[in-house]
BAMARKOL-498050 format. One record per residue (C-alpha): residue number from 1; residue in one letter; x, y, z. Coordinates in pm, whole numbers, plus 50000, padded with zeros to 5 digits. Layout:
N
<kolgu i="NUM" aa="a" east="X" north="Y" up="Z"/>
...
# end
This chain:
381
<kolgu i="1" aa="x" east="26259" north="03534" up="46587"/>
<kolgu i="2" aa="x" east="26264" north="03364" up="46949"/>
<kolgu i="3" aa="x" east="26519" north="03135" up="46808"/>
<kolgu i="4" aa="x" east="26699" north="03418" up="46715"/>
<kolgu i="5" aa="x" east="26686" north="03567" up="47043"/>
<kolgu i="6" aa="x" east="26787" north="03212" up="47196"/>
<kolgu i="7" aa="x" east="27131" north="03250" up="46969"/>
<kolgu i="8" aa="x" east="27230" north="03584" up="47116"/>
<kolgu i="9" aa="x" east="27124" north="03439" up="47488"/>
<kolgu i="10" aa="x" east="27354" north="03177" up="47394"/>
<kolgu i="11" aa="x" east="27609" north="03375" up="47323"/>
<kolgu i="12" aa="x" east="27585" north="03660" up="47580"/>
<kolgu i="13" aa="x" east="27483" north="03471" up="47903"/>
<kolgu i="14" aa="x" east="27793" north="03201" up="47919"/>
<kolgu i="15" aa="x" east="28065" north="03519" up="47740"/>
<kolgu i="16" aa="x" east="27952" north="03723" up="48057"/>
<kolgu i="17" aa="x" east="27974" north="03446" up="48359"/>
<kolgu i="18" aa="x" east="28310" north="03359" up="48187"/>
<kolgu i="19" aa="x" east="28420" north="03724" up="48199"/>
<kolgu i="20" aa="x" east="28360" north="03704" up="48565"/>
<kolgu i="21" aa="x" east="28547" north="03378" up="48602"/>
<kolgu i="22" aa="x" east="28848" north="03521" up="48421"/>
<kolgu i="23" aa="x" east="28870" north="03899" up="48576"/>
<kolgu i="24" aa="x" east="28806" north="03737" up="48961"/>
<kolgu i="25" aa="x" east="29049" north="03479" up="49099"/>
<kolgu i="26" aa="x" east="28849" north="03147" up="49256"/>
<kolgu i="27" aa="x" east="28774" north="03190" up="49651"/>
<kolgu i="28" aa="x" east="28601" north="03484" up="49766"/>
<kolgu i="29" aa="x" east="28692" north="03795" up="49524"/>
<kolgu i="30" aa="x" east="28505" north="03570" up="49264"/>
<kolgu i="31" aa="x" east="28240" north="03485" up="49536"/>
<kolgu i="32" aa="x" east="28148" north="03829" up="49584"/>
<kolgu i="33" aa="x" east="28150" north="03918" up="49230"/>
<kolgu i="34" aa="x" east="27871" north="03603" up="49176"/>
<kolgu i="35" aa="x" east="27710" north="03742" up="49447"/>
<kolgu i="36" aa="x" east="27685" north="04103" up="49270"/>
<kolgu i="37" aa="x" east="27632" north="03972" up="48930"/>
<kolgu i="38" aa="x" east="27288" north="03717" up="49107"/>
<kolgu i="39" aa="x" east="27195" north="04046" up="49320"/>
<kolgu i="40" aa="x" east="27204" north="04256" up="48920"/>
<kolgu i="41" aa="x" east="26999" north="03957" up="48767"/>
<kolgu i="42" aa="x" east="26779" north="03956" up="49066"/>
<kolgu i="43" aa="x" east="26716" north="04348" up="49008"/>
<kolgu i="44" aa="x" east="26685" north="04329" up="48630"/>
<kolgu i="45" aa="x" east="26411" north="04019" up="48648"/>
<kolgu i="46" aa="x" east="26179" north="04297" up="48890"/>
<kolgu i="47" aa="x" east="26233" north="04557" up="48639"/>
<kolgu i="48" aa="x" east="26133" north="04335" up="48362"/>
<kolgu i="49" aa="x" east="25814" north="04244" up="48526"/>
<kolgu i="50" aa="x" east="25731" north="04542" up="48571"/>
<kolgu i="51" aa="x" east="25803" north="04673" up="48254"/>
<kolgu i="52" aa="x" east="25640" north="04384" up="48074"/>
<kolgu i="53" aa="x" east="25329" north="04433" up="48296"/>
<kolgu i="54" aa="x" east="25291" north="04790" up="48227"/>
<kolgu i="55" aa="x" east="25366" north="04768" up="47857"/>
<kolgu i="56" aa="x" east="25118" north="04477" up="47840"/>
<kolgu i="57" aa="x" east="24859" north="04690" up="47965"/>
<kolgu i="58" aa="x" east="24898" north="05022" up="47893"/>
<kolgu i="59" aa="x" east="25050" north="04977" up="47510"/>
<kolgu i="60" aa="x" east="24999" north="04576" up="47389"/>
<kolgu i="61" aa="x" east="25200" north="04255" up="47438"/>
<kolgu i="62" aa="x" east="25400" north="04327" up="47137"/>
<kolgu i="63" aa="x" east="25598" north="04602" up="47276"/>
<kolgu i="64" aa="x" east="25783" north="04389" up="47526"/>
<kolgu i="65" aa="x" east="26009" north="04294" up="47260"/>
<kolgu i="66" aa="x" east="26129" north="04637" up="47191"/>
<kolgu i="67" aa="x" east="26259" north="04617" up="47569"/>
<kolgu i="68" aa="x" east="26567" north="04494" up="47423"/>
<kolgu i="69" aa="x" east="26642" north="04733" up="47161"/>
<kolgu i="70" aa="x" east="26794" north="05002" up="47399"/>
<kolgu i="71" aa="x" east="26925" north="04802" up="47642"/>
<kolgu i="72" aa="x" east="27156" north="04578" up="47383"/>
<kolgu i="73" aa="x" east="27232" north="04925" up="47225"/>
<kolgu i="74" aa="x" east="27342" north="05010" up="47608"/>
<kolgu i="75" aa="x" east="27542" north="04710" up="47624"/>
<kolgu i="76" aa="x" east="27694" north="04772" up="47327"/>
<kolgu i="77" aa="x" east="27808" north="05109" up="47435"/>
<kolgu i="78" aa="x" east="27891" north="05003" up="47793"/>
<kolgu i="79" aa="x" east="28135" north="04708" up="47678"/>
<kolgu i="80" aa="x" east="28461" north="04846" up="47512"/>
<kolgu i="81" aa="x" east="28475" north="05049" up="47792"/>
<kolgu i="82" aa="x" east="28415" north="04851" up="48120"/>
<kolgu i="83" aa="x" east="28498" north="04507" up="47966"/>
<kolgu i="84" aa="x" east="28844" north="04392" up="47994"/>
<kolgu i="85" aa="x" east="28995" north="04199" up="47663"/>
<kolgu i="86" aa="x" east="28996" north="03843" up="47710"/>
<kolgu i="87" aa="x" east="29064" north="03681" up="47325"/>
<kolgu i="88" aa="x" east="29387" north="03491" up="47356"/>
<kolgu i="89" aa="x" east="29607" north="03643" up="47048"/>
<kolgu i="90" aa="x" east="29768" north="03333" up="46851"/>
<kolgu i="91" aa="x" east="29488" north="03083" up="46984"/>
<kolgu i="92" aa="x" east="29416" north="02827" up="46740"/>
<kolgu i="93" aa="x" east="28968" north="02821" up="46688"/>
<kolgu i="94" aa="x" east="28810" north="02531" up="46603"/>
<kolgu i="95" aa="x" east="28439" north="02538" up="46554"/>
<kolgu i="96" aa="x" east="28251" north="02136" up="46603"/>
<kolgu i="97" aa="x" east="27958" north="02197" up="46346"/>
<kolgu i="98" aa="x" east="27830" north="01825" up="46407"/>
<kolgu i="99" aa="x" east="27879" north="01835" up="46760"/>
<kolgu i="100" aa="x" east="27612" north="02144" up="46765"/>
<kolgu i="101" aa="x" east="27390" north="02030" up="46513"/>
<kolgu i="102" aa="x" east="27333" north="01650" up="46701"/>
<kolgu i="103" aa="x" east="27290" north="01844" up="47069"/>
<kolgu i="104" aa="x" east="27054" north="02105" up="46930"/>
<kolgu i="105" aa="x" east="26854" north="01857" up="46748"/>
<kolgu i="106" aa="x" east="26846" north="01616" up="47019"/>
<kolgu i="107" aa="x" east="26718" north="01850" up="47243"/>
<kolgu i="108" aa="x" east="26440" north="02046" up="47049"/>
<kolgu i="109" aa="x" east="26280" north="01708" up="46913"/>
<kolgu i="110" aa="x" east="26294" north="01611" up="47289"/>
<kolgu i="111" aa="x" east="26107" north="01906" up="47438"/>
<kolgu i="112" aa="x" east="25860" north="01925" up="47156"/>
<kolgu i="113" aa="x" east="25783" north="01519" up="47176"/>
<kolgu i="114" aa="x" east="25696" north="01602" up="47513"/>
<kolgu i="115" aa="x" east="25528" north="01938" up="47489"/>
<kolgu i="116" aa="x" east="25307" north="01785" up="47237"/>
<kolgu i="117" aa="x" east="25302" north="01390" up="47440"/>
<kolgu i="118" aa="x" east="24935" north="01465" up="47613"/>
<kolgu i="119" aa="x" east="24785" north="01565" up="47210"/>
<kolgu i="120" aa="x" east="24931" north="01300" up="47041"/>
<kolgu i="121" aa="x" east="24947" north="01054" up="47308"/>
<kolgu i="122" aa="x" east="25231" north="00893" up="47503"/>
<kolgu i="123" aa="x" east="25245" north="00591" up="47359"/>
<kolgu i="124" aa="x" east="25147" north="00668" up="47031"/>
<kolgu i="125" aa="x" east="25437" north="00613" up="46745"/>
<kolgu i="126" aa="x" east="25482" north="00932" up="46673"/>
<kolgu i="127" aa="x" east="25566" north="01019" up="47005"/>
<kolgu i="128" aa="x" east="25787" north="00716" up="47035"/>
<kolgu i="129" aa="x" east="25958" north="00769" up="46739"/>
<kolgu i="130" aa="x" east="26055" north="01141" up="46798"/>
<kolgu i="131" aa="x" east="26166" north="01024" up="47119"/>
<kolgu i="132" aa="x" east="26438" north="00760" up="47006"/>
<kolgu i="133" aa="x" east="26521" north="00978" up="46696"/>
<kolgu i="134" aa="x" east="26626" north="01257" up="47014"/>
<kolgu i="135" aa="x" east="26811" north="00982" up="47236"/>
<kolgu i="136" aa="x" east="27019" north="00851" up="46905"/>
<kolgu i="137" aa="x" east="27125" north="01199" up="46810"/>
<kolgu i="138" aa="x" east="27183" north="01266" up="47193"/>
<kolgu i="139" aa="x" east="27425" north="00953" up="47201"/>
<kolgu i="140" aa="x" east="27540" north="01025" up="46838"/>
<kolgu i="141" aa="x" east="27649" north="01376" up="46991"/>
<kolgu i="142" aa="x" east="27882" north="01198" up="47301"/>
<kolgu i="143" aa="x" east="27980" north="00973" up="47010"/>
<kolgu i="144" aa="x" east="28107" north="01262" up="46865"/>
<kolgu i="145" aa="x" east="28284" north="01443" up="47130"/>
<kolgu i="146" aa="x" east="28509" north="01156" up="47211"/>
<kolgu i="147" aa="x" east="28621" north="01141" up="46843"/>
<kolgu i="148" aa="x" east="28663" north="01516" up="46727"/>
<kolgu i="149" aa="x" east="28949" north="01755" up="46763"/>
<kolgu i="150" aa="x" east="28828" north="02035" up="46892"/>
<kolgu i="151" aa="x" east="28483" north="01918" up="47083"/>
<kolgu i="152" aa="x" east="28180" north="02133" up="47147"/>
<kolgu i="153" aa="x" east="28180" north="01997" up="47488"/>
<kolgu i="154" aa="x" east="28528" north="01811" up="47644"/>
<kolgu i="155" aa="x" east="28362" north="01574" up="47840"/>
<kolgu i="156" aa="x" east="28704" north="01525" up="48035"/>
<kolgu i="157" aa="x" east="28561" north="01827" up="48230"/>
<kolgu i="158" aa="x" east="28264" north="01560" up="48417"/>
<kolgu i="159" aa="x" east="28598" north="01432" up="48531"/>
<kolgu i="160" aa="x" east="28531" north="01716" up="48860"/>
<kolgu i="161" aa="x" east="28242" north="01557" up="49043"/>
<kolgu i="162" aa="x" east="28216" north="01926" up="49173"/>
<kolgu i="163" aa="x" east="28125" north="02042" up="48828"/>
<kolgu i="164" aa="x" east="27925" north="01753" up="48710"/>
<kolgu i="165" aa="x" east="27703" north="01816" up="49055"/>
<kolgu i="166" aa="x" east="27665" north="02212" up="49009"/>
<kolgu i="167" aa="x" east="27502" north="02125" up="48615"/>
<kolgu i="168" aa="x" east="27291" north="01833" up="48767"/>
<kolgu i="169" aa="x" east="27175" north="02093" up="49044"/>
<kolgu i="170" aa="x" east="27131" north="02385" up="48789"/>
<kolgu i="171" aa="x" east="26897" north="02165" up="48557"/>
<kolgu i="172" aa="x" east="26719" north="02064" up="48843"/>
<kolgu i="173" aa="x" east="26704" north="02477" up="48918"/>
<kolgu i="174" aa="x" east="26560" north="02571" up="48596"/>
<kolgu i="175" aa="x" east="26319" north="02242" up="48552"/>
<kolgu i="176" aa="x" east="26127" north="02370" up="48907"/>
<kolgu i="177" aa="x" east="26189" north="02729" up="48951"/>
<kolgu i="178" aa="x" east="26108" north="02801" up="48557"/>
<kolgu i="179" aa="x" east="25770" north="02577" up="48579"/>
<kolgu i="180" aa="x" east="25658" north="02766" up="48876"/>
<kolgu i="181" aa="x" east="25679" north="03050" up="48713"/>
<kolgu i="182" aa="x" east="25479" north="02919" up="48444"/>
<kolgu i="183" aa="x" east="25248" north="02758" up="48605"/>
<kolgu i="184" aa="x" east="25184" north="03022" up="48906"/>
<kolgu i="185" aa="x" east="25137" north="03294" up="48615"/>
<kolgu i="186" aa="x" east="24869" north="03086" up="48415"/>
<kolgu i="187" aa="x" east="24683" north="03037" up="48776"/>
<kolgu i="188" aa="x" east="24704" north="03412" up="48860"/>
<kolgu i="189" aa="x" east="24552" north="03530" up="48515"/>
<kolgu i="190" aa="x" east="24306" north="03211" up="48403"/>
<kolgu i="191" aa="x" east="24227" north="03142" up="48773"/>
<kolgu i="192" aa="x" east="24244" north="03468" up="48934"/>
<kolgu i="193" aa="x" east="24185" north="03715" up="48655"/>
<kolgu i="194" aa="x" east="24476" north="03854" up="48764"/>
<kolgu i="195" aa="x" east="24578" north="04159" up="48464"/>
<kolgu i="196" aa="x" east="24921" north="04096" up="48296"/>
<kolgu i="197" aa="x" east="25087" north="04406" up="48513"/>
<kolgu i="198" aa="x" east="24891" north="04269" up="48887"/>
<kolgu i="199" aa="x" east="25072" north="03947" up="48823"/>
<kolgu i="200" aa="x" east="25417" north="04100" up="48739"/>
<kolgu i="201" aa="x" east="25361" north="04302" up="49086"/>
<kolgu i="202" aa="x" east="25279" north="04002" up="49238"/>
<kolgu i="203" aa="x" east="25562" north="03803" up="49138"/>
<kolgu i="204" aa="x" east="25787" north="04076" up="49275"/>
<kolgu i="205" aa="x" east="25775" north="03873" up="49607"/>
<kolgu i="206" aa="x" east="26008" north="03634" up="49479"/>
<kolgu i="207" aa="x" east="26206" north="03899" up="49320"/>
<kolgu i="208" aa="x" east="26246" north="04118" up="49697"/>
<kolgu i="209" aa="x" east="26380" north="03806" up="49862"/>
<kolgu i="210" aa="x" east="26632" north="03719" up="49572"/>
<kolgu i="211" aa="x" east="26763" north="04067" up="49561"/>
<kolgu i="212" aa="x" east="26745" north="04085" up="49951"/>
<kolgu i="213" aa="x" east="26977" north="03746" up="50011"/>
<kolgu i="214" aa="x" east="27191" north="03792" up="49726"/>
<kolgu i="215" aa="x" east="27439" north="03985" up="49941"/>
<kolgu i="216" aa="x" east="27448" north="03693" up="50241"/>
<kolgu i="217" aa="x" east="27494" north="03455" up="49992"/>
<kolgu i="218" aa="x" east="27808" north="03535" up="49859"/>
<kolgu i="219" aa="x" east="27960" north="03581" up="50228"/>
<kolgu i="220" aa="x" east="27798" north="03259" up="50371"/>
<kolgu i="221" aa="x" east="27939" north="03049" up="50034"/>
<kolgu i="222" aa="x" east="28285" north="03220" up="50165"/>
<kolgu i="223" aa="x" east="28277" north="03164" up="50534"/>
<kolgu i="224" aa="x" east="28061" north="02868" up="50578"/>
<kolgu i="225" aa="x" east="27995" north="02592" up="50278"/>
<kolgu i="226" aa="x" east="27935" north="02641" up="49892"/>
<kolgu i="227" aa="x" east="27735" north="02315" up="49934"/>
<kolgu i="228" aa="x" east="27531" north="02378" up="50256"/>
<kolgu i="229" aa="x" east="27397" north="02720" up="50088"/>
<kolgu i="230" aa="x" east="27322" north="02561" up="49784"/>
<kolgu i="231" aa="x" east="27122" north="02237" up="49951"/>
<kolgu i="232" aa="x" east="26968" north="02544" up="50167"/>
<kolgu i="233" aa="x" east="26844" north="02714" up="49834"/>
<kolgu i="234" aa="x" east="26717" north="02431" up="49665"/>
<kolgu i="235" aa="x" east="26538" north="02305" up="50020"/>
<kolgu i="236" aa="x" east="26366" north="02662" up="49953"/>
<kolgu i="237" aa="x" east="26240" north="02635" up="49601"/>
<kolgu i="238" aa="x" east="26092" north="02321" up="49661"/>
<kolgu i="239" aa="x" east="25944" north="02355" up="50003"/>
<kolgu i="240" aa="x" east="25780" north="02670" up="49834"/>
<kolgu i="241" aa="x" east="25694" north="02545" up="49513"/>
<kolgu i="242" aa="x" east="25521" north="02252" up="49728"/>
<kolgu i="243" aa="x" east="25365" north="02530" up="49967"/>
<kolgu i="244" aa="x" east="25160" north="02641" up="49636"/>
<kolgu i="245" aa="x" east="25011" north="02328" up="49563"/>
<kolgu i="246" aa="x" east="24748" north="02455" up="49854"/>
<kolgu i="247" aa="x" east="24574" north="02712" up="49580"/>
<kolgu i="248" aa="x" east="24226" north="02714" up="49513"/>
<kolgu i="249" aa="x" east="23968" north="02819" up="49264"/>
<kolgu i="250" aa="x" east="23861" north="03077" up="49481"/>
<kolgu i="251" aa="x" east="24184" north="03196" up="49628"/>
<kolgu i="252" aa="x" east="24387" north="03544" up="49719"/>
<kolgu i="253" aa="x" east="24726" north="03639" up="49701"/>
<kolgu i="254" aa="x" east="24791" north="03684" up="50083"/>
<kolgu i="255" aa="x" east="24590" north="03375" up="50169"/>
<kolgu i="256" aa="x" east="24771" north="03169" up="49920"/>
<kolgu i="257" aa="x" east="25073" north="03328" up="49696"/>
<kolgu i="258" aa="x" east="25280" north="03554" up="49901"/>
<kolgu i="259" aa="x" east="25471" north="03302" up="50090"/>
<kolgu i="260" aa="x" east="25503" north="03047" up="49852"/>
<kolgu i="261" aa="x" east="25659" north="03337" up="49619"/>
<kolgu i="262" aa="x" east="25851" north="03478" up="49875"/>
<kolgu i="263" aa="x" east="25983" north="03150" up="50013"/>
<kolgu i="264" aa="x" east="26113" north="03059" up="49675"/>
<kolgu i="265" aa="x" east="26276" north="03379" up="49606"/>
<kolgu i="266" aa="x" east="26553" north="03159" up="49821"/>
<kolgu i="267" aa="x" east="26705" north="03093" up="49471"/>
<kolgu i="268" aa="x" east="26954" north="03301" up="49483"/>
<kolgu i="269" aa="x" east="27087" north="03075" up="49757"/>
<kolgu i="270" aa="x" east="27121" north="02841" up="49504"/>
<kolgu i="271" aa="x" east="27163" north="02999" up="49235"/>
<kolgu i="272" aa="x" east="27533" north="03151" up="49334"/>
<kolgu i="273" aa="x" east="27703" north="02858" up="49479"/>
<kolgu i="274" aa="x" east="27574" north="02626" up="49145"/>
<kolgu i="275" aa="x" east="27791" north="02884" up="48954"/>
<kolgu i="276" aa="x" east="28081" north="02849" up="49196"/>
<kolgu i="277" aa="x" east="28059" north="02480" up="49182"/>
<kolgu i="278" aa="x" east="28057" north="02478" up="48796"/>
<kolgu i="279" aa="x" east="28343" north="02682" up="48795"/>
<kolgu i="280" aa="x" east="28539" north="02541" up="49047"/>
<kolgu i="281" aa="x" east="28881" north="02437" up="48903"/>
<kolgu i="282" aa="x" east="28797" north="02506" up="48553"/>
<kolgu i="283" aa="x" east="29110" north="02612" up="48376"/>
<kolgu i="284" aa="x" east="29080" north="02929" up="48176"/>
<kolgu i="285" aa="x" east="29071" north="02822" up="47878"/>
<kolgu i="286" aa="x" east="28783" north="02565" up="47929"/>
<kolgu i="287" aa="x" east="28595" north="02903" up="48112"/>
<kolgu i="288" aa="x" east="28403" north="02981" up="47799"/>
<kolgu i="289" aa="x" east="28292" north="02582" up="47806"/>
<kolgu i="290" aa="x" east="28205" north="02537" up="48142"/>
<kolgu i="291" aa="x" east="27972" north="02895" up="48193"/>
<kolgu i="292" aa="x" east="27818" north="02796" up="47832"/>
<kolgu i="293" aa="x" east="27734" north="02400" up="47977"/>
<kolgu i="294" aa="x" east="27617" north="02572" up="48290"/>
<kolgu i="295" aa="x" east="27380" north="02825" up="48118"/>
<kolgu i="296" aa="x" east="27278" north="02505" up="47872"/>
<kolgu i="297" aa="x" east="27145" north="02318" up="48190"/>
<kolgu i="298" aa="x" east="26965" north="02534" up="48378"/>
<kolgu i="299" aa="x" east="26822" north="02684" up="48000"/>
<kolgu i="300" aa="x" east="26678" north="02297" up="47899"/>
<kolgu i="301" aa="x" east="26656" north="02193" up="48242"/>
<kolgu i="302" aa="x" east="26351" north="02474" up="48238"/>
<kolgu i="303" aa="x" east="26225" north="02415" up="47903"/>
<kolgu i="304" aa="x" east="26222" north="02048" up="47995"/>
<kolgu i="305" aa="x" east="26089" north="02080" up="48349"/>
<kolgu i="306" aa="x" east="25794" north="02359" up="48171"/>
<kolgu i="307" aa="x" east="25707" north="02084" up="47909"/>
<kolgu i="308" aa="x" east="25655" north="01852" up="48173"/>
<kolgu i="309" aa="x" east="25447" north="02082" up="48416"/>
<kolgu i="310" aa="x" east="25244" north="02178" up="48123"/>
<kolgu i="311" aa="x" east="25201" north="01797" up="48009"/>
<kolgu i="312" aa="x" east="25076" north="01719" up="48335"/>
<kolgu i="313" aa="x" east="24834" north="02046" up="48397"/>
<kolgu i="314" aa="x" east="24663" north="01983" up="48065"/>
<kolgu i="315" aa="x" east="24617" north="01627" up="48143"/>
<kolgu i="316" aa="x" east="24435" north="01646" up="48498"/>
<kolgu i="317" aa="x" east="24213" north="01938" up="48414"/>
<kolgu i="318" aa="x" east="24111" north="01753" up="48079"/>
<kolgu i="319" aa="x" east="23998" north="01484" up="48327"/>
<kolgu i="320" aa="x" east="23876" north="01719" up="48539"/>
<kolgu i="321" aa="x" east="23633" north="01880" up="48312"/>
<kolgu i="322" aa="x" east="23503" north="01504" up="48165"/>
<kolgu i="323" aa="x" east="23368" north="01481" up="48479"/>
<kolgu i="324" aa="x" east="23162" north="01724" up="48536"/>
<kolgu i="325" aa="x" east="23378" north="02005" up="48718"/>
<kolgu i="326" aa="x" east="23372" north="02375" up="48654"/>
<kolgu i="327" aa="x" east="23666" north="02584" up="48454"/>
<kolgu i="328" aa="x" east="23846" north="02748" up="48727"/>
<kolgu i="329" aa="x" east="23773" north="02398" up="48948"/>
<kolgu i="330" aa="x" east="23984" north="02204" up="48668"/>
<kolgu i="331" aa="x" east="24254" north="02425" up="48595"/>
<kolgu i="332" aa="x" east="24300" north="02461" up="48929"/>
<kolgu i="333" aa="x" east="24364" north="02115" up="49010"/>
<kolgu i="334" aa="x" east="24566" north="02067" up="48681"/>
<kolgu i="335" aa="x" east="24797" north="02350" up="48834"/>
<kolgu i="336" aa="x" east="24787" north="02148" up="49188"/>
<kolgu i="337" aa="x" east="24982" north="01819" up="49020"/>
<kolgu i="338" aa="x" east="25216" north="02047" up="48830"/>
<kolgu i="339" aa="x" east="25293" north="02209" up="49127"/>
<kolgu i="340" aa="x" east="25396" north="01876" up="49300"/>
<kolgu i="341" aa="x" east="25562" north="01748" up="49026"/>
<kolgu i="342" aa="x" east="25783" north="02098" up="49005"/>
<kolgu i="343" aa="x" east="25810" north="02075" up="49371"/>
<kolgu i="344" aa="x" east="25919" north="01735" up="49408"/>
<kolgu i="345" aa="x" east="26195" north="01819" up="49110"/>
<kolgu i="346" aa="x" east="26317" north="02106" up="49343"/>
<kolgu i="347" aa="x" east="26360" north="01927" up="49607"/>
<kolgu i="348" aa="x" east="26551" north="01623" up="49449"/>
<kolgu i="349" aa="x" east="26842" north="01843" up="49380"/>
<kolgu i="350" aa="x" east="26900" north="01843" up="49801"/>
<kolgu i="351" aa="x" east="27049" north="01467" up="49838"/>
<kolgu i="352" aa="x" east="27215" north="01531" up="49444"/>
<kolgu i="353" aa="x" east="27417" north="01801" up="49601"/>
<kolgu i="354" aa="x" east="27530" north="01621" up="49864"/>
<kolgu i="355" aa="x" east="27624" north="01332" up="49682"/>
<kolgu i="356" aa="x" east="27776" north="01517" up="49418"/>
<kolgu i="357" aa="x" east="27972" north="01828" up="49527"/>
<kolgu i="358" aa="x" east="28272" north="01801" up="49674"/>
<kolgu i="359" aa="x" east="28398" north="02031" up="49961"/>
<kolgu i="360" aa="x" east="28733" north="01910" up="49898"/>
<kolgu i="361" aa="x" east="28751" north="02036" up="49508"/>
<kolgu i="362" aa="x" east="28631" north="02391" up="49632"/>
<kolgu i="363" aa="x" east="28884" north="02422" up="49869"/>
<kolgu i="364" aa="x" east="29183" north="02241" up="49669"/>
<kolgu i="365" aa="x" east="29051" north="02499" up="49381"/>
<kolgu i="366" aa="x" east="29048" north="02840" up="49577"/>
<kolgu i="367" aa="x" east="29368" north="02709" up="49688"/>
<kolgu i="368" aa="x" east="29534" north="02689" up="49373"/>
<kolgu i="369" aa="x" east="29375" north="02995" up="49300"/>
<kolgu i="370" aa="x" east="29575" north="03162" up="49563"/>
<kolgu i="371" aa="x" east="29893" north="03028" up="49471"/>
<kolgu i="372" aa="x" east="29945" north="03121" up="49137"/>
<kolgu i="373" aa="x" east="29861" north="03465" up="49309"/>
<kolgu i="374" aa="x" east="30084" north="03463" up="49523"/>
<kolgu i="375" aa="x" east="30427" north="03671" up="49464"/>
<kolgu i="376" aa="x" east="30752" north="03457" up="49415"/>
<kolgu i="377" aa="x" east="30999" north="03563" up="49666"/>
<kolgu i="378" aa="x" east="31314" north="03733" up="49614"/>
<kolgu i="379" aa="x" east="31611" north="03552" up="49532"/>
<kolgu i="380" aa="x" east="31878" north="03640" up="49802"/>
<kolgu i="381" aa="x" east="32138" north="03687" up="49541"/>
# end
């Protein structure tokens, strides 16, 4: 059933950032509309905790799930009449059914080899095996997309260094901001005893400063630099994430949560210039493409980056507890070197977006943007 939910996330997430794309020309119309649609995402993440946290405790875990029952029937309401049509009438539709079935395989075998790397062991065959059995379907998939008509993934788009960048950044995004998460919720609850609804409250930190810098974003991508903002945001999820790594066993949420949580709620910073960049001279038709491999990173970037935390927390605080230290002792330190490892991942994606995105492809983009907007004089006959 999660994979199930994972197919209509698939669908929905990279449909509506394409929507955007295609309704807002590039410069800053579609700047502010990122801006709005990061400031909506900000304010629907603090809802959900909340609502998770109260249904949690007042009703039972299993009721979160029914959260999406009325808001997809919403959606489904909503959409004929606020969504523009986009489907190109006449377009020929190719599907690549061995393009999806290599990249999906690649990538679940990969996450579960290392999910399950500290049970197994890391150089045990098993492990080993699964691993090259992910990298040869991985290169089997690029094998693929060079050969096939209609690829799942054009990989002429890495062509724009701009593009290529805002994916690195946005896997680098979702490996440390979606481990933190993880791994600051275990620590509140097993460490703590922090209830399921006090830790949604508490993570609402992160959430206020999201929602509270979503609006400057958007106007300091316009007037100032796509890729100064996002080095800013990522400096901010790591420096917090880092920050964290000073928990204790015996800690508070003032003493030692709140600005780590509100620190990385600088995200958003990030968060809307990576979709700028991974837009930025995308033709229309490749729209679709590009929001889909943009969702796809940040989505395995976290799932990869989570494995990984995990991996490592389970590792120290087994070796913590062989010698002798108490529960909350050795999960916190476990926690600790997850936190630096997520920390250290955040902060990587600083000298990546210099390196990678390209002032000149924003502006030459947003440019051409404007001139196939602009009205074609009058002919003086």
């Amino acid at each position: 059933m999660r994979g199930l939910q994972g197919l209509g996330a698939a669908v929905v997430l990279p449909a509506a950032l394409s929507i955007v794309m295609n309704m807002f020309s590039e410069g800053a119309e579609r700047n502010k509309a990122l801006g709005i649609w990061g400031g909506i995402g900000a304010a629907g993440a603090t809802a959900g905790l909340l609502a998770g946290g109260l249904l949690t405790r007042y009703a039972g875990w299993e009721y979160i799930f029914y959260l999406n029952v009325p808001i997809g029937a919403t959606a489904l309401l909503l959409a004929r009449r606020v969504v523009p049509e986009s489907r190109l009438h006449g377009a020929r539709r190719r599907y690549d059914p061995f393009g999806a079935v290599t990249v999906t395989g690649a990538l679940v075998i990969g996450v579960y080899t290392i999910s399950q790397a500290p049970t197994a062991g890391w150089t045990a065959i098993r492990t080993l095996a699964l691993l090259a059995v992910s990298a040869a379907l991985l290169a089997g998939f690029l094998v693929l997309e060079t050969r096939t008509e209609a690829p799942l993934l054009p990989l002429r788009l890495f062509r724009l260094r701009t593009l290529a960048g805002s994916n690195a950044v946005g896997f680098l995004l979702g490996a440390s901001f979606f481990a933190f998460i993880f791994i600051g919720t275990l620590y509140m609850q097993q460490v703590l005893g922090y209830s399921a609804l006090k830790t949604g409250v508490a993570w609402l930190a992160t959430s206020v400063t999201a929602l509270v810098l979503a609006g400057p974003a958007q106007m300091l991508v316009t007037r100032a630099s796509a890729k100064l903002v996002m080095a800013a945001g990522m400096a901010m999820v790591g420096a917090g994430i880092l920050w964290a790594t000073q928990i204790h066993a015996h800690g508070s949420f003032w003493a030692d949560l709140a600005g780590p949580l509100f620190v990385t709620g600088g995200c958003t910073l990030a968060f809307i210039p990576v979709s700028i960049g991974a837009l930025a001279g995308v033709a229309g038709h490749d729209g679709g493409v590009a929001s889909g491999l943009l969702n796809t990173s940040q989505q395995i970037g976290g799932a990869i980056g989570v494995a990984i935390a995990s991996t490592v927390a389970a590792t120290r605080t087994q070796a913590l507890l062989s010698q002798g230290h108490a529960t909350a002792v050795a999960l916190t330190g476990g926690f600790q070197w997850a936190l630096w490892v997520s920390g250290l991942t955040g902060l990587a994606a600083v000298p990546v977006t210099f390196l990678l995105i390209r002032r000149r492809e924003l502006a030459r983009a947003a440019a051409t943007a404007l001139q196939r907007e602009a009205p074609v004089p009058a002919s003086a006959d």
